[in-house]
C-alpha positions as a printed Julia matrix, in Angstrom:
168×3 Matrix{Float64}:
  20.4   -15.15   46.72
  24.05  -16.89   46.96
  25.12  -17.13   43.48
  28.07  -19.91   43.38
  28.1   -20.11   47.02
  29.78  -16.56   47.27
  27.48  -14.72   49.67
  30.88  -11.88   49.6
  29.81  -10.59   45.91
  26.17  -11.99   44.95
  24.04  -10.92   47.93
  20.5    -9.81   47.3
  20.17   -7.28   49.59
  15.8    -7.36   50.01
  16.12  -11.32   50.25
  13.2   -11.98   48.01
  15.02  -14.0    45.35
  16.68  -17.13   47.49
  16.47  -19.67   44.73
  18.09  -22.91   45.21
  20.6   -24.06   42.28
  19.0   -27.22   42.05
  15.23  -25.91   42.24
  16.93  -23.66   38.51
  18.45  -26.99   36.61
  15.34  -28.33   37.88
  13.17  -26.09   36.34
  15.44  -25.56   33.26
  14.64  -29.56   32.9
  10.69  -29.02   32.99
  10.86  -26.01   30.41
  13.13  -27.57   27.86
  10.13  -29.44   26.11
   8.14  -26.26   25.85
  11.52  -24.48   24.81
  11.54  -27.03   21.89
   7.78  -26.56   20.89
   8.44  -22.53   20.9
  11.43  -22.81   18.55
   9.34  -25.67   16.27
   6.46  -22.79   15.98
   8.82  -20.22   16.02
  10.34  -21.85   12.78
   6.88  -23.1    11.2
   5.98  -19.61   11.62
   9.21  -18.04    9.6
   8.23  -20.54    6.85
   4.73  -19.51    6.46
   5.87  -16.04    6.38
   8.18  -16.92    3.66
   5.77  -18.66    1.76
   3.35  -15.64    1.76
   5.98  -13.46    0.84
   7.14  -15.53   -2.4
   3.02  -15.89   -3.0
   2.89  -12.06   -2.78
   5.62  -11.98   -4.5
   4.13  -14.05   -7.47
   1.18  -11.82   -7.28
   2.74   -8.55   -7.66
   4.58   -9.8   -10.37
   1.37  -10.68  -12.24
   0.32   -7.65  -11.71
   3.65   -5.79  -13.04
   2.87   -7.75  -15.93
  -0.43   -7.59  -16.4
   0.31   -3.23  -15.94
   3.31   -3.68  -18.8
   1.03   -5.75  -21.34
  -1.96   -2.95  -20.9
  -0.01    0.16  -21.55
   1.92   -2.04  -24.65
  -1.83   -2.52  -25.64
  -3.06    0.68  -24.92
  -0.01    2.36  -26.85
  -0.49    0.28  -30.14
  -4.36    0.93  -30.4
  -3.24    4.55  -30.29
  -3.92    5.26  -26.63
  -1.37    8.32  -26.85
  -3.9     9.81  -29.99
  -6.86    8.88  -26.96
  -5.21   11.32  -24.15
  -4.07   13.77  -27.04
  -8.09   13.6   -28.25
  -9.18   13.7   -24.26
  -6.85   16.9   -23.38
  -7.93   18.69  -26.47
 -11.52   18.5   -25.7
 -11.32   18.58  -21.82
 -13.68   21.66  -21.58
 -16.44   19.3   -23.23
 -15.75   16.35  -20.31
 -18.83   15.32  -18.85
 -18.84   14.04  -15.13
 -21.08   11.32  -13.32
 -23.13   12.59  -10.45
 -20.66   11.43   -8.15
 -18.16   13.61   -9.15
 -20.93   16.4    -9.34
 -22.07   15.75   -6.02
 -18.75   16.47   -4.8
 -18.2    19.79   -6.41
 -19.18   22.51   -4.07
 -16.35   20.64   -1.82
 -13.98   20.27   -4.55
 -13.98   23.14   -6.5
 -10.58   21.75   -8.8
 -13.7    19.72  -10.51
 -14.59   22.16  -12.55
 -10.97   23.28  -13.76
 -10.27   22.41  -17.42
  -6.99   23.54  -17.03
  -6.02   21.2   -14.05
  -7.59   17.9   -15.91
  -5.56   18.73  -18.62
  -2.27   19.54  -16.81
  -2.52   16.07  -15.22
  -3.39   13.94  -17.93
  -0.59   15.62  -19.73
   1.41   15.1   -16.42
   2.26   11.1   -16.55
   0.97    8.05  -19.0
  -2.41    6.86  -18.01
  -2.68    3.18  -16.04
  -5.52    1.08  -16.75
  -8.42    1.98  -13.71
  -8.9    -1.44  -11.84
 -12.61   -0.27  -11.26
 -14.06    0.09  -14.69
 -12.95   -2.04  -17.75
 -12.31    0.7   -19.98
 -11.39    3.61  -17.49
  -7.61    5.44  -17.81
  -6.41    6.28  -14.48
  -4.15    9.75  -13.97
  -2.08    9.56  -10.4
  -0.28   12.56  -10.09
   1.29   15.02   -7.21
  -0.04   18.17   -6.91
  -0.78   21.16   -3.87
  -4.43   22.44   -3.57
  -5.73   24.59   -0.58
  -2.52   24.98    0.5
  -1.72   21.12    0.98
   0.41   18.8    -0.8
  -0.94   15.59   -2.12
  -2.36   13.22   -4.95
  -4.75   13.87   -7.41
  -6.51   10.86   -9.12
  -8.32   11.04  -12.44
 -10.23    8.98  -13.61
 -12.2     8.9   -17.29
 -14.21    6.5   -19.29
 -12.71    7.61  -23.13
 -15.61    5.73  -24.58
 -18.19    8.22  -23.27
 -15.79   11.37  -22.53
 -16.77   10.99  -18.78
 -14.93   11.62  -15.63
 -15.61    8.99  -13.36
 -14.04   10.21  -10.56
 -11.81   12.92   -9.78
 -10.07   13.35   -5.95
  -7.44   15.11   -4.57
  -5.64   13.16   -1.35
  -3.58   15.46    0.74
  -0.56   13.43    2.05
């Protein structure tokens, strides 16, 4: 290929890319529409992903909020006397068959000591599962592994719902 008519400088030496200067303005002519098009959906696209974002956005908000007005409610009922009440009597905790089911793999289940070290780890959230469960996320190691361990019990029946440990 002779690039500005200088065969001295801009030689392809294998030949296979002779391209005519006017066959490239050409063909630059025939792709500017599609060019256009590409930018137009490259830019409808960038608003639509703006416009999730700021929906997301919205959403996560909501649910900052809605998280801020349940611990404020949880806090004025006396939800601090309900996990003081909960780690007292851990020992008498009863668990769903779930959680039972689960036991001979998970032997932390039975440990008094652990449920009590993480609800007295962190403030409880509200579980998004139940309507009246308090929700314990909290770092710990078992079996050698670092990870999360989530507790979950109903106060209203002294039951733990569920209770996992998620190596990370």
């Amino acid at each position: 290929m002779f690039v500005m008519h200088n065969p001295v400088r801009w030689v392809d030496p294998t030949g296979l890319w002779a391209v005519c200067p006017s066959k490239v303005i050409e063909l630059a002519k025939r792709a500017a529409p599609y060019a256009e098009k590409t930018v137009k959906w490259v830019w409808d696209g960038t608003k639509w992903v703006g416009n999730q974002a700021v929906q997301g956005g919205k959403w996560v908000g909501q649910q900052v909020g809605n998280a801020a007005n349940w611990v404020s409610n949880f806090f004025s009922r006396g939800g601090q006397s309900i996990v003081d009440t909960l780690v007292k009597n851990a020992s008498n905790l009863k668990r769903t068959q779930t959680v039972m089911n689960n036991a001979a793999n998970r032997t932390y289940v039975k440990s008094t000591q652990l449920i009590q070290e993480i609800m007295q780890a962190t403030t409880p959230m509200q579980d998004t599962q139940t309507a009246t469960g308090l929700k314990w996320v909290v770092e710990g190691w078992y079996n050698h592994s670092f990870g999360v361990f989530e507790l979950v019990i109903d106060p209203n029946t002294n039951t733990i719902l569920h209770f996992l440990f998620r190596s990370t």
